[in-house]
N, CA, C and O atoms as a CHARMM CRD file, in Angstrom:
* protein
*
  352
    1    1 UNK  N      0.82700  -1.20200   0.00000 PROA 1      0.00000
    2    1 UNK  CA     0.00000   0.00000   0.00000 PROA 1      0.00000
    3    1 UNK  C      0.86300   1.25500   0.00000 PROA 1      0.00000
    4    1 UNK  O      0.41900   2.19800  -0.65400 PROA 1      0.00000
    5    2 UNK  N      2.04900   1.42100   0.64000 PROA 2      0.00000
    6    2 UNK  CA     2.60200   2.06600   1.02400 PROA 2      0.00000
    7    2 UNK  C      3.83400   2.49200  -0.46000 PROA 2      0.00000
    8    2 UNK  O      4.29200   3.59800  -0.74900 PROA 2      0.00000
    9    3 UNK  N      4.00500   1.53100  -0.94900 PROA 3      0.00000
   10    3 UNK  CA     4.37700   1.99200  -2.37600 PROA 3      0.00000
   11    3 UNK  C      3.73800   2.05300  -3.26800 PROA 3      0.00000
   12    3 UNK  O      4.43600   1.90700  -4.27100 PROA 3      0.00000
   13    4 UNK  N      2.46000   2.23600  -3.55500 PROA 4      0.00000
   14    4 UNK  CA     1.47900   2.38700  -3.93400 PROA 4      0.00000
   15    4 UNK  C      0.96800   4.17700  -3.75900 PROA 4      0.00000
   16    4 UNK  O      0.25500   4.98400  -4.35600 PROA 4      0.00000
   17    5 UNK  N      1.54400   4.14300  -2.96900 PROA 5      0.00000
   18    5 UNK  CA     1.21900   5.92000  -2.85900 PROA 5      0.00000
   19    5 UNK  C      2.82400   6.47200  -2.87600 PROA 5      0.00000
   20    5 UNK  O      3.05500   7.55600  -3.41200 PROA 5      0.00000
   21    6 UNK  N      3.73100   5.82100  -2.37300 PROA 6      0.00000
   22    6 UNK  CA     4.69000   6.04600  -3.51700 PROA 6      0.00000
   23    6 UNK  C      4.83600   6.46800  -4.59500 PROA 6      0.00000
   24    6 UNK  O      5.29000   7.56800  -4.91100 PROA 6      0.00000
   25    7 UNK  N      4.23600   5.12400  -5.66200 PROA 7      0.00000
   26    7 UNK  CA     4.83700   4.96900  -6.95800 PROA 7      0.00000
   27    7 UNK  C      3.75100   6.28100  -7.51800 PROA 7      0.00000
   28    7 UNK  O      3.91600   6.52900  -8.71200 PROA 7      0.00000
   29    8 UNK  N      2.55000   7.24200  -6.73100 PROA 8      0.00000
   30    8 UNK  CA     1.57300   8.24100  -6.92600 PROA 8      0.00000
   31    8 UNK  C      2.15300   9.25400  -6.82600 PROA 8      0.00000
   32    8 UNK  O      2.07700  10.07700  -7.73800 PROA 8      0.00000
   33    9 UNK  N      2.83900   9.47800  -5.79100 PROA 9      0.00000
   34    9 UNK  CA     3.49800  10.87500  -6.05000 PROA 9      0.00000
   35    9 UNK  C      4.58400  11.33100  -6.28900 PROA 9      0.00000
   36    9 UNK  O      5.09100  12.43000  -6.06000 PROA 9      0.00000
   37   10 UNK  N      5.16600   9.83900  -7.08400 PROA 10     0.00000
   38   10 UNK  CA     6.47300   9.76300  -7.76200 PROA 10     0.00000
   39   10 UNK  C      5.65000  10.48700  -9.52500 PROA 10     0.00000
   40   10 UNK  O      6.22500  11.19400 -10.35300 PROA 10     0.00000
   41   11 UNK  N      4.53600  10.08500  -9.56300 PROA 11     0.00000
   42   11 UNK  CA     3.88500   9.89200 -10.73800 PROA 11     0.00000
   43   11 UNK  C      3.42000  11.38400 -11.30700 PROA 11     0.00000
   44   11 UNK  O      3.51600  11.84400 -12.44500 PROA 11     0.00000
   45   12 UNK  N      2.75600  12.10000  -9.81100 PROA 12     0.00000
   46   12 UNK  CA     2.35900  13.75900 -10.08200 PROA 12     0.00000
   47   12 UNK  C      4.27000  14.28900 -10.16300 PROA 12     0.00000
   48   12 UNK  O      4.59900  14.41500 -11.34300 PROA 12     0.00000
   49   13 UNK  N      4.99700  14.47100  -9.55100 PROA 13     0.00000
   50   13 UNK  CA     6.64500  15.08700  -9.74700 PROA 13     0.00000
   51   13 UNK  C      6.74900  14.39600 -11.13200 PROA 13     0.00000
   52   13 UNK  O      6.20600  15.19500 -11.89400 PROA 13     0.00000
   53   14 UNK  N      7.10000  13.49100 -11.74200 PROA 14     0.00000
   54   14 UNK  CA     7.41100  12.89000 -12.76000 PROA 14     0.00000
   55   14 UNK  C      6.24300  13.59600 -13.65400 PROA 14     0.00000
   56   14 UNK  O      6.92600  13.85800 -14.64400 PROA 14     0.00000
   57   15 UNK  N      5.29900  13.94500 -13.88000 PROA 15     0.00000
   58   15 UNK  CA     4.30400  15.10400 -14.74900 PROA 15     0.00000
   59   15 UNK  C      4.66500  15.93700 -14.77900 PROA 15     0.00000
   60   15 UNK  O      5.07800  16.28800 -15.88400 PROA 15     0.00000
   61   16 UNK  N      4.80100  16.90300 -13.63300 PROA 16     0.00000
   62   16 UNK  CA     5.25300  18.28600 -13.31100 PROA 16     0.00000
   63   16 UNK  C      6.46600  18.59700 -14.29500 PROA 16     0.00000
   64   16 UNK  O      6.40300  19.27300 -15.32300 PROA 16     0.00000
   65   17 UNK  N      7.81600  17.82800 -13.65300 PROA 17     0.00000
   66   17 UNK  CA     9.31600  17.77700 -14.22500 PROA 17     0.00000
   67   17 UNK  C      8.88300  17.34400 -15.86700 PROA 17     0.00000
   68   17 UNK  O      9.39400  18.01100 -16.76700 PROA 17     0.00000
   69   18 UNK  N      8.26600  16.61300 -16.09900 PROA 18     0.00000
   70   18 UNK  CA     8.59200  16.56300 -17.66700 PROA 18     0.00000
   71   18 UNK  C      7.52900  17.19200 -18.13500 PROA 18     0.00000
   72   18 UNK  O      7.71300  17.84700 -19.16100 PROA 18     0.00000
   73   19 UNK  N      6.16400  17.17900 -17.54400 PROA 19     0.00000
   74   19 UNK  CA     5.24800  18.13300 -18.61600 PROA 19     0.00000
   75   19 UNK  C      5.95500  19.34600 -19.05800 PROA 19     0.00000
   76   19 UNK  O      5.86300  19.77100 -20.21000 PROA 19     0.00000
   77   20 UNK  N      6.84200  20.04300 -17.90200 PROA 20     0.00000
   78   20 UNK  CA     7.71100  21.64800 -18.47600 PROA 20     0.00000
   79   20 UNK  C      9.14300  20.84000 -19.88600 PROA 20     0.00000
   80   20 UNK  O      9.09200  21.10700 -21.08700 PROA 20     0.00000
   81   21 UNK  N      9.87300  20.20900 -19.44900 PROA 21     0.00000
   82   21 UNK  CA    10.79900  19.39200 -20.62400 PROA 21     0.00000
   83   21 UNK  C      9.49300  19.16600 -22.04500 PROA 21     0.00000
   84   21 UNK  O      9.67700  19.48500 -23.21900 PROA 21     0.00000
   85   22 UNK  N      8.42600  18.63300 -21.54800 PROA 22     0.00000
   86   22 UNK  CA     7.94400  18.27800 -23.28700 PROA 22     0.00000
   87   22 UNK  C      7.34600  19.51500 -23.59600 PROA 22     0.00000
   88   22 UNK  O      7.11400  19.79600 -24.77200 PROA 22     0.00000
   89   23 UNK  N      7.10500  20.18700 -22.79700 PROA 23     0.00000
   90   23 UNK  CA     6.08000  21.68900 -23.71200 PROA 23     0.00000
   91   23 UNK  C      7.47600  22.45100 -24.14400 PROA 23     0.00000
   92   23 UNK  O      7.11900  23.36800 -24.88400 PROA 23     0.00000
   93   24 UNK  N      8.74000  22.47100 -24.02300 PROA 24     0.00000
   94   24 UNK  CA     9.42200  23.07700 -24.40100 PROA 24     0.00000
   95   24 UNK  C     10.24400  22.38700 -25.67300 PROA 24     0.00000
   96   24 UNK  O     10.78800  23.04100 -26.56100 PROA 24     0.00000
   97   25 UNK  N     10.22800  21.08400 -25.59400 PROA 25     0.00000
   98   25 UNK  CA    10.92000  19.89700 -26.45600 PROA 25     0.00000
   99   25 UNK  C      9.86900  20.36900 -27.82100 PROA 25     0.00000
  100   25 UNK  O     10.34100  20.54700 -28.94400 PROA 25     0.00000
  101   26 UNK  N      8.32400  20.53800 -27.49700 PROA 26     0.00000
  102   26 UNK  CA     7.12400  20.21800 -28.65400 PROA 26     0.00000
  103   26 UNK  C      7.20700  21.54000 -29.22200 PROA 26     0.00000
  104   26 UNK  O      6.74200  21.58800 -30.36100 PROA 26     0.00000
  105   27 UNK  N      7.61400  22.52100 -28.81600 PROA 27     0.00000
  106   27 UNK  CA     7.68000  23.84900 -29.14000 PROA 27     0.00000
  107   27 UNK  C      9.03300  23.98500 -30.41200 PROA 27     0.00000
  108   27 UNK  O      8.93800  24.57900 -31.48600 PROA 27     0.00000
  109   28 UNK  N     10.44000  23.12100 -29.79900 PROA 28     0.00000
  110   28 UNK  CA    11.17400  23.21800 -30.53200 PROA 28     0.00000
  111   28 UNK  C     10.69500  21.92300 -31.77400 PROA 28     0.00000
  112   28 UNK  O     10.74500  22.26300 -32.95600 PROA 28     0.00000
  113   29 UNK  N     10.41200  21.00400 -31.55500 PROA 29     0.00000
  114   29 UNK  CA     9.56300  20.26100 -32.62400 PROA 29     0.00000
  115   29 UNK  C      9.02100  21.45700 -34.03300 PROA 29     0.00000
  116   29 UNK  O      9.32400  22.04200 -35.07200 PROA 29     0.00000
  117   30 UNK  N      8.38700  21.28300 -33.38700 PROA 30     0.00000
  118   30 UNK  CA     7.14200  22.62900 -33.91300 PROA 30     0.00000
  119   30 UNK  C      7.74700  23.26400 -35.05300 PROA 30     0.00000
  120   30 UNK  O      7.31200  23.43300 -36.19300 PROA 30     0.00000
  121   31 UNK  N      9.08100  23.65100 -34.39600 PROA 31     0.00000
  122   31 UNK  CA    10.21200  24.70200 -35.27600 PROA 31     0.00000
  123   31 UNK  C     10.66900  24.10400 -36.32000 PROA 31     0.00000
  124   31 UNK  O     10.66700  24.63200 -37.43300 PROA 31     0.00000
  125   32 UNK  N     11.26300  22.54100 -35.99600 PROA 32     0.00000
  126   32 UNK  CA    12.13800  21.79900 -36.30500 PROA 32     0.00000
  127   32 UNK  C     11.22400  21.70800 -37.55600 PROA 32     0.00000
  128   32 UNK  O     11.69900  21.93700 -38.66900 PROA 32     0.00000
  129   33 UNK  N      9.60500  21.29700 -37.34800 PROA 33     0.00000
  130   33 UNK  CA     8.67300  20.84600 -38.32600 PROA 33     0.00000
  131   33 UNK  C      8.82000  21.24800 -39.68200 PROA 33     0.00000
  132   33 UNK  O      9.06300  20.62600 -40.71600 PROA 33     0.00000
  133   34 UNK  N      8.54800  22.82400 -39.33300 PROA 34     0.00000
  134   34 UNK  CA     8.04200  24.29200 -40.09800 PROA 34     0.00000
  135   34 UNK  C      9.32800  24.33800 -40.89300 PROA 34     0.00000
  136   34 UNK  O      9.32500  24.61400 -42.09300 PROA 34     0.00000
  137   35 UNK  N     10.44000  24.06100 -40.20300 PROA 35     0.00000
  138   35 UNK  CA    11.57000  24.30900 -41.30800 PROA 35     0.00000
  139   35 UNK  C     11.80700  22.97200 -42.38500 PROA 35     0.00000
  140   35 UNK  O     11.90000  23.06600 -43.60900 PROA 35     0.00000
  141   36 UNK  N     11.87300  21.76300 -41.60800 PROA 36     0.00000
  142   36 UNK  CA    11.62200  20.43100 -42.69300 PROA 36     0.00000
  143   36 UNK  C     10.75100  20.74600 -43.92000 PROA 36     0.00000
  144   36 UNK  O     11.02300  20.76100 -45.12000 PROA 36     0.00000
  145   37 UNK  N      9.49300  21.01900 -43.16600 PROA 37     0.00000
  146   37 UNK  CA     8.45800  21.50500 -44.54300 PROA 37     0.00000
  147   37 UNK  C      9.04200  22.39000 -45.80600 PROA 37     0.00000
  148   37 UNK  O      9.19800  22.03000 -46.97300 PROA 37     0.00000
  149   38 UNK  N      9.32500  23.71400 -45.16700 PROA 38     0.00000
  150   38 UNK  CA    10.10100  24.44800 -46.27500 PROA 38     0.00000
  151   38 UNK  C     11.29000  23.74300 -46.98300 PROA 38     0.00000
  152   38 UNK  O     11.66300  23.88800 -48.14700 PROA 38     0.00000
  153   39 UNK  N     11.73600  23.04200 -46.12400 PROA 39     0.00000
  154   39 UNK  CA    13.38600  22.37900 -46.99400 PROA 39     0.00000
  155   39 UNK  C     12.46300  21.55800 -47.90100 PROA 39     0.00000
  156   39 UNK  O     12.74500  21.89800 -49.05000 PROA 39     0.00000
  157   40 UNK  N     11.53300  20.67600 -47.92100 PROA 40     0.00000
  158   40 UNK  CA    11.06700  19.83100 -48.52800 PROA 40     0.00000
  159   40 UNK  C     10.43500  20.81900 -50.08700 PROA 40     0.00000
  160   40 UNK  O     10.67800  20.73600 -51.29100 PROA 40     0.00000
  161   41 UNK  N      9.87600  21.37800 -49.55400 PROA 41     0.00000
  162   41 UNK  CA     8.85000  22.47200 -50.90100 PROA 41     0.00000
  163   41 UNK  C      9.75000  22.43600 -51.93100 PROA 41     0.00000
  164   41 UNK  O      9.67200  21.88000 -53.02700 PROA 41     0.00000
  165   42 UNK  N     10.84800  23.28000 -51.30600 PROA 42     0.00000
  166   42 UNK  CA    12.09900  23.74600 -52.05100 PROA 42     0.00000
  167   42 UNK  C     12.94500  22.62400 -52.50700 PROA 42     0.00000
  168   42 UNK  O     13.22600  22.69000 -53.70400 PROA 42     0.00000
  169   43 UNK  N     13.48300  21.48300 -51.78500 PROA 43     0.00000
  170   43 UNK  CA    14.22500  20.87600 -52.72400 PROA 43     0.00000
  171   43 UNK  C     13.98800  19.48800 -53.03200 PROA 43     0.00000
  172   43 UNK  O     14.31600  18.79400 -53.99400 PROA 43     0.00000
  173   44 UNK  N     13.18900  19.20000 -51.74300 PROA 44     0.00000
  174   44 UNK  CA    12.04800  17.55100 -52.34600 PROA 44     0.00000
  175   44 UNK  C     12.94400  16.56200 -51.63000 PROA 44     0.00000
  176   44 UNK  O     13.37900  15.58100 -52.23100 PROA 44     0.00000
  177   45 UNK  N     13.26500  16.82500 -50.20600 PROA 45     0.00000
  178   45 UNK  CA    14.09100  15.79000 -49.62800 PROA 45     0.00000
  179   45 UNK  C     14.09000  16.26400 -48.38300 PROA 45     0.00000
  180   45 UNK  O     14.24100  17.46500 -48.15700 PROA 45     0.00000
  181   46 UNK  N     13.97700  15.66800 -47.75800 PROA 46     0.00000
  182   46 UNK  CA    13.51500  15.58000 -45.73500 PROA 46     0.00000
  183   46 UNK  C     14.62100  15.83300 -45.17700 PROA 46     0.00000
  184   46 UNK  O     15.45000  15.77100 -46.08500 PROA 46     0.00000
  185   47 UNK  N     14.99900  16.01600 -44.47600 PROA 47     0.00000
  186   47 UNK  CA    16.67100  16.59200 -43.45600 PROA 47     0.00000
  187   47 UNK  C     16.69900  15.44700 -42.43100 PROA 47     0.00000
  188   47 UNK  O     16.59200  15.55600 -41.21000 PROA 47     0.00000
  189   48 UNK  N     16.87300  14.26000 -43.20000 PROA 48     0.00000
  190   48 UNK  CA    17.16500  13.13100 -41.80100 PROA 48     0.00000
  191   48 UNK  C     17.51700  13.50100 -40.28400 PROA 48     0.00000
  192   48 UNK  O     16.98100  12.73200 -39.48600 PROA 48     0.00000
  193   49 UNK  N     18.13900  14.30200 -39.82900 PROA 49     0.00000
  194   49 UNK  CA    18.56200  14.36500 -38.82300 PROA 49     0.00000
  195   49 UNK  C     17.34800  14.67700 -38.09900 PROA 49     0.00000
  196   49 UNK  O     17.08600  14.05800 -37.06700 PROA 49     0.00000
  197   50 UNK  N     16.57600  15.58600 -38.55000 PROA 50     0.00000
  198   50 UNK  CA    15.24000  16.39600 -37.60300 PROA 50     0.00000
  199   50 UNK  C     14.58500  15.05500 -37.74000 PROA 50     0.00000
  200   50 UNK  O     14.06900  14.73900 -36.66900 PROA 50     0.00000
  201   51 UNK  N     14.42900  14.19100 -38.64000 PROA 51     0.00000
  202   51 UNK  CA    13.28200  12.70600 -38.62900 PROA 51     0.00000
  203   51 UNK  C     13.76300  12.15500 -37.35300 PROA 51     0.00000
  204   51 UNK  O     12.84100  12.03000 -36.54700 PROA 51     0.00000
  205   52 UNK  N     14.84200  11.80900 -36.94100 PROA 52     0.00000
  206   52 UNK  CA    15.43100  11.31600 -35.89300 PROA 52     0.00000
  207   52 UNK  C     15.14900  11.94000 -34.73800 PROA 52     0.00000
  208   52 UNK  O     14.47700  11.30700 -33.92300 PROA 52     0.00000
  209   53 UNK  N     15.45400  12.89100 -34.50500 PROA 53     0.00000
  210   53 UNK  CA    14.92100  13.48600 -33.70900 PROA 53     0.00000
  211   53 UNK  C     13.26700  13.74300 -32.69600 PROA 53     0.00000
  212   53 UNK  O     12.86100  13.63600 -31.53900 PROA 53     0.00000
  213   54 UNK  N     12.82200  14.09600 -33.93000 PROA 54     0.00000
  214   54 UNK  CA    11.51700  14.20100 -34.10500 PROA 54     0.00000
  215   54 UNK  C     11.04400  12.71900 -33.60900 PROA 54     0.00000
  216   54 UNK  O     10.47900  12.62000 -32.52000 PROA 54     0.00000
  217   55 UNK  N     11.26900  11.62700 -34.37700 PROA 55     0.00000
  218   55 UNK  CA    11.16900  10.56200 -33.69500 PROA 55     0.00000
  219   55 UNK  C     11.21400   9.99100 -32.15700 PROA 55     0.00000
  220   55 UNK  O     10.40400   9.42300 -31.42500 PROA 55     0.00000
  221   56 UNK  N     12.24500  10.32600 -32.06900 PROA 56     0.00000
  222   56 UNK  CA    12.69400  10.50400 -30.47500 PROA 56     0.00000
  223   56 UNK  C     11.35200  10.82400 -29.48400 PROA 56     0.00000
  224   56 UNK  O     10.72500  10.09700 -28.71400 PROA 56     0.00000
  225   57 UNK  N     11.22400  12.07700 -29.81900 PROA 57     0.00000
  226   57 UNK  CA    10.68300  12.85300 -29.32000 PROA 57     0.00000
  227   57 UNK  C      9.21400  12.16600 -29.14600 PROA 57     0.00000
  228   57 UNK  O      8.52300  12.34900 -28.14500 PROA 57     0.00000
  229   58 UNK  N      8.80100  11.29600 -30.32800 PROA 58     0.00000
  230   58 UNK  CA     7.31500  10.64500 -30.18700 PROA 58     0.00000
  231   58 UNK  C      7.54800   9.22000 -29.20400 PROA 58     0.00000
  232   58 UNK  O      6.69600   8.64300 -28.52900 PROA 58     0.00000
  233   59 UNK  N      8.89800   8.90200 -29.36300 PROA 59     0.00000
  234   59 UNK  CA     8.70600   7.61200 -28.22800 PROA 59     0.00000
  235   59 UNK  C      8.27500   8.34000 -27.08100 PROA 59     0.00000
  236   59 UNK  O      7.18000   8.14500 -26.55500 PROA 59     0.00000
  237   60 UNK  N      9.09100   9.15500 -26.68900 PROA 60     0.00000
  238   60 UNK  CA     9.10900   9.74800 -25.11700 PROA 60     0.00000
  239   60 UNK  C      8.04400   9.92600 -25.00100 PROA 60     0.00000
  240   60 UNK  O      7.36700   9.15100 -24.32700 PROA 60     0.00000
  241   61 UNK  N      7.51200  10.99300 -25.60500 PROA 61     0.00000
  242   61 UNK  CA     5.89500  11.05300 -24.98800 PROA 61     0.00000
  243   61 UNK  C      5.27300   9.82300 -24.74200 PROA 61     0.00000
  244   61 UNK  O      4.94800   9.58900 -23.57900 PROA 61     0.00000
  245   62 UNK  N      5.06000   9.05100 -25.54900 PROA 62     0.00000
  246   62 UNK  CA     4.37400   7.70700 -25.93100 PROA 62     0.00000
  247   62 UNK  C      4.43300   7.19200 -24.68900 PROA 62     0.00000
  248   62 UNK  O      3.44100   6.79400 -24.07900 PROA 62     0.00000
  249   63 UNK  N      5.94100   7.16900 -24.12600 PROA 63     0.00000
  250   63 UNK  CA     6.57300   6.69500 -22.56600 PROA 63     0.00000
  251   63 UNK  C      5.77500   7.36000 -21.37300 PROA 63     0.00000
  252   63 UNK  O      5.31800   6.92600 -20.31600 PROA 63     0.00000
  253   64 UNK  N      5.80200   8.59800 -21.99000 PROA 64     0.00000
  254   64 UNK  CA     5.35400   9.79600 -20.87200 PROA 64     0.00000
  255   64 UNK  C      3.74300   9.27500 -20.23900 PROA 64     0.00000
  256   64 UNK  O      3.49400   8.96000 -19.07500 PROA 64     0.00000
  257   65 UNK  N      2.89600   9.30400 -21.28600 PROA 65     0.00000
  258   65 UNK  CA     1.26100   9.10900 -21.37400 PROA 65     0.00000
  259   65 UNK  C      1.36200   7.86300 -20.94100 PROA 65     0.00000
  260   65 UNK  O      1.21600   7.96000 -19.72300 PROA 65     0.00000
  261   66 UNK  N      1.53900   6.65300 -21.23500 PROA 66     0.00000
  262   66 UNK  CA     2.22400   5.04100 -20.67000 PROA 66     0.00000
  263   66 UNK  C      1.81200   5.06200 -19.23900 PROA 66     0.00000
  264   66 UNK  O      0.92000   4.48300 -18.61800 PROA 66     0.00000
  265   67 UNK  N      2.92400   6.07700 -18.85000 PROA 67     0.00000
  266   67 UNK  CA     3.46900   6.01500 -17.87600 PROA 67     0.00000
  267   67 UNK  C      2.32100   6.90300 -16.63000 PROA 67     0.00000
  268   67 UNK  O      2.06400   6.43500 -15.52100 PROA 67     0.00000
  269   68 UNK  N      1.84800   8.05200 -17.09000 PROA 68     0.00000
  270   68 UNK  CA     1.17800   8.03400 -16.25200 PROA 68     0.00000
  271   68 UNK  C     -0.17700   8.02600 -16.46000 PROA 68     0.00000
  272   68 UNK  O     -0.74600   8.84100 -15.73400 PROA 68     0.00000
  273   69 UNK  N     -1.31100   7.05700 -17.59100 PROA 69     0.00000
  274   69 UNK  CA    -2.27200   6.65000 -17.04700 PROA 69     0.00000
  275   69 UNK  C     -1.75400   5.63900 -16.43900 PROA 69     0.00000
  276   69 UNK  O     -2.46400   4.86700 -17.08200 PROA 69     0.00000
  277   70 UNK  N     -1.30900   5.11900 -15.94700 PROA 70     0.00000
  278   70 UNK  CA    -1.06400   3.69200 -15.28400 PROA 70     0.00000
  279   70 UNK  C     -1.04900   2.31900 -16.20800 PROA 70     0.00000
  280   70 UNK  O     -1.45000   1.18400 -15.95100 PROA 70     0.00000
  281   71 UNK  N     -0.49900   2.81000 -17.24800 PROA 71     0.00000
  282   71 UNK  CA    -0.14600   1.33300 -18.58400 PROA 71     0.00000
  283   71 UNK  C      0.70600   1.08600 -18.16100 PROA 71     0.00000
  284   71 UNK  O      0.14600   0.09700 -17.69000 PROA 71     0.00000
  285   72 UNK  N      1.65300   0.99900 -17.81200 PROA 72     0.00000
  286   72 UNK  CA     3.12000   1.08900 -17.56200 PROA 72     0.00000
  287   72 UNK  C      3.67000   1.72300 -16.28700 PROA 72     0.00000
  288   72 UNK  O      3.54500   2.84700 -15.80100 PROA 72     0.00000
  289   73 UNK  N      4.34700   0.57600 -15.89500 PROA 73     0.00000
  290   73 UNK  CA     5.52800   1.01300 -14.22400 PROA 73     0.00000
  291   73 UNK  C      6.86600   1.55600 -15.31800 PROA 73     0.00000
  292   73 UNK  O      7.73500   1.91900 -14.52600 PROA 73     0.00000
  293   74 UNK  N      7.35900   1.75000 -16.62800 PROA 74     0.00000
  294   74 UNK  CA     8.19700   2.44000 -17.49300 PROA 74     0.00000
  295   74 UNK  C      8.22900   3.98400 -17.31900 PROA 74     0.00000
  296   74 UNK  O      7.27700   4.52300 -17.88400 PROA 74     0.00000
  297   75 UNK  N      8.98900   4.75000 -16.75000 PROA 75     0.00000
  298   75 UNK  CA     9.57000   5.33700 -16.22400 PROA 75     0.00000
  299   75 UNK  C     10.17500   6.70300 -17.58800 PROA 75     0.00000
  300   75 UNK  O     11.30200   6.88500 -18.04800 PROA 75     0.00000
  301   76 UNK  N      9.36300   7.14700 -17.76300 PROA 76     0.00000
  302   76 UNK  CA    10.24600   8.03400 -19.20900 PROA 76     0.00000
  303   76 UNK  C     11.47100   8.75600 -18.51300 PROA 76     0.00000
  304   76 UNK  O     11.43400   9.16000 -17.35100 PROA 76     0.00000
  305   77 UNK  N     12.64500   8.88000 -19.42400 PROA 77     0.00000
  306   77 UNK  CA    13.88100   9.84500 -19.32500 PROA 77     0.00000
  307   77 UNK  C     13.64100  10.84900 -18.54600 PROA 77     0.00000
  308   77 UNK  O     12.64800  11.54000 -18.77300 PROA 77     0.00000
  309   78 UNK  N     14.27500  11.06700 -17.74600 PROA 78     0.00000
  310   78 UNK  CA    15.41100  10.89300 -17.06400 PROA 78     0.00000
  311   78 UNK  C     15.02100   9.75600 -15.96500 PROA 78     0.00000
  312   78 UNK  O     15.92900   9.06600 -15.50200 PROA 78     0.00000
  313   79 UNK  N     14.07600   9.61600 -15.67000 PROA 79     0.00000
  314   79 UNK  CA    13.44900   9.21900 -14.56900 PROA 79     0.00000
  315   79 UNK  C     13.24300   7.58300 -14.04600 PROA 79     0.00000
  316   79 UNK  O     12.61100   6.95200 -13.19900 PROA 79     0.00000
  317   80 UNK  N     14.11600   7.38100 -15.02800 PROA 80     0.00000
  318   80 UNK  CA    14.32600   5.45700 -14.78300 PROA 80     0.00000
  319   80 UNK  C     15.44400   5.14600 -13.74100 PROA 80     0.00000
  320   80 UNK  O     15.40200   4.14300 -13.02900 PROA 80     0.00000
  321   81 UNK  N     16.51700   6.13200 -13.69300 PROA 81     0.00000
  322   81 UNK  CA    17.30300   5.52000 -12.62700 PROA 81     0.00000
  323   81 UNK  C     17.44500   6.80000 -11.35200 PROA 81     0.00000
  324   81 UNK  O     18.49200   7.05800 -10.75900 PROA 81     0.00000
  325   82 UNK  N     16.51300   7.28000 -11.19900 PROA 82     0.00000
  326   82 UNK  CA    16.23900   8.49300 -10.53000 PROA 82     0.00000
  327   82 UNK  C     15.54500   8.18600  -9.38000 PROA 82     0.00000
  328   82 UNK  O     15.89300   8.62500  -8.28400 PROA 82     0.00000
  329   83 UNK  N     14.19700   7.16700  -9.60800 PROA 83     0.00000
  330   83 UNK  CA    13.36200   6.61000  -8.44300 PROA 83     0.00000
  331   83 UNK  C     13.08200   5.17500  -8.72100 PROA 83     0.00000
  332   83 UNK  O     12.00300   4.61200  -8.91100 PROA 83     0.00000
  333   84 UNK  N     14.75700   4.53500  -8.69500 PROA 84     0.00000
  334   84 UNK  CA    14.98300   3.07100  -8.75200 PROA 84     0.00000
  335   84 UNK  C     14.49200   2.36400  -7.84600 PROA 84     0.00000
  336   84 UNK  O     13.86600   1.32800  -8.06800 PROA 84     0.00000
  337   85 UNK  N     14.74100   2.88800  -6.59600 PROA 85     0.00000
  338   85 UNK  CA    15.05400   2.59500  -5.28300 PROA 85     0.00000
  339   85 UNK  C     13.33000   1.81600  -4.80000 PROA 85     0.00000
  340   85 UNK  O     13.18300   0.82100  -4.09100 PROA 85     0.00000
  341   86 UNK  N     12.15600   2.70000  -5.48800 PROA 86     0.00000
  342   86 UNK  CA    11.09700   2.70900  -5.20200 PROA 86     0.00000
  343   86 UNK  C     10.56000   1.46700  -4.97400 PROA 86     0.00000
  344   86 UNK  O      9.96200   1.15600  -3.94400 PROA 86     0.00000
  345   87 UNK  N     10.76000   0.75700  -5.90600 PROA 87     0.00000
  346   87 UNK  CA    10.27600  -0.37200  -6.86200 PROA 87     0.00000
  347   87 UNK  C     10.57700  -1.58900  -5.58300 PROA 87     0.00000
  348   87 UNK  O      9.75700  -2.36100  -5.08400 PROA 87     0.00000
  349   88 UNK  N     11.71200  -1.47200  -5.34700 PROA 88     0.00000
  350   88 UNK  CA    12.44800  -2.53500  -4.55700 PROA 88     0.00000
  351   88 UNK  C     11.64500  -2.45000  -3.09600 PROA 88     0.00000
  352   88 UNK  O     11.97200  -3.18900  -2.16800 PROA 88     0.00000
């Protein structure tokens, strides 16, 4: 029970700390997007590096949402070896 309200308000801090990291990550996305698009108009070829990226960026969330409706005890970045200890 007692890690159970633990692993809860490990869960609201772990929102807090990354909801501010992804609204700032989705913002630079956003950027990253708007400029791919134009490179594409103009020369008809994607800028691999931002795909990668960008990619990235959709696991984590994916991890993020997982993680806190309660699909998943998976732990998004940084936060896997941060509140190891919990679990045990």
């Amino acid at each position: 029970m007692i890690n159970q309200r633990k692993e809860g308000l490990i869960r609201i801090l772990v929102a807090i700390a990354s909801g501010i990291i992804f609204y700032v990550w989705g913002w630079l996305i956003l950027v990253l997007t708007v400029i791919n698009l134009i490179f594409v108009l103009i020369s008809g070829k994607k800028i691999k590096e931002f795909e990668g990226f960008c990619e990235e960026f959709s696991k984590e969330i994916n991890t993020f949402i997982r993680y806190l409706i309660f699909t998943t005890d998976e732990r998004p970045f940084p936060f896997k070896k941060i509140f190891k200890k919990v679990n045990k």
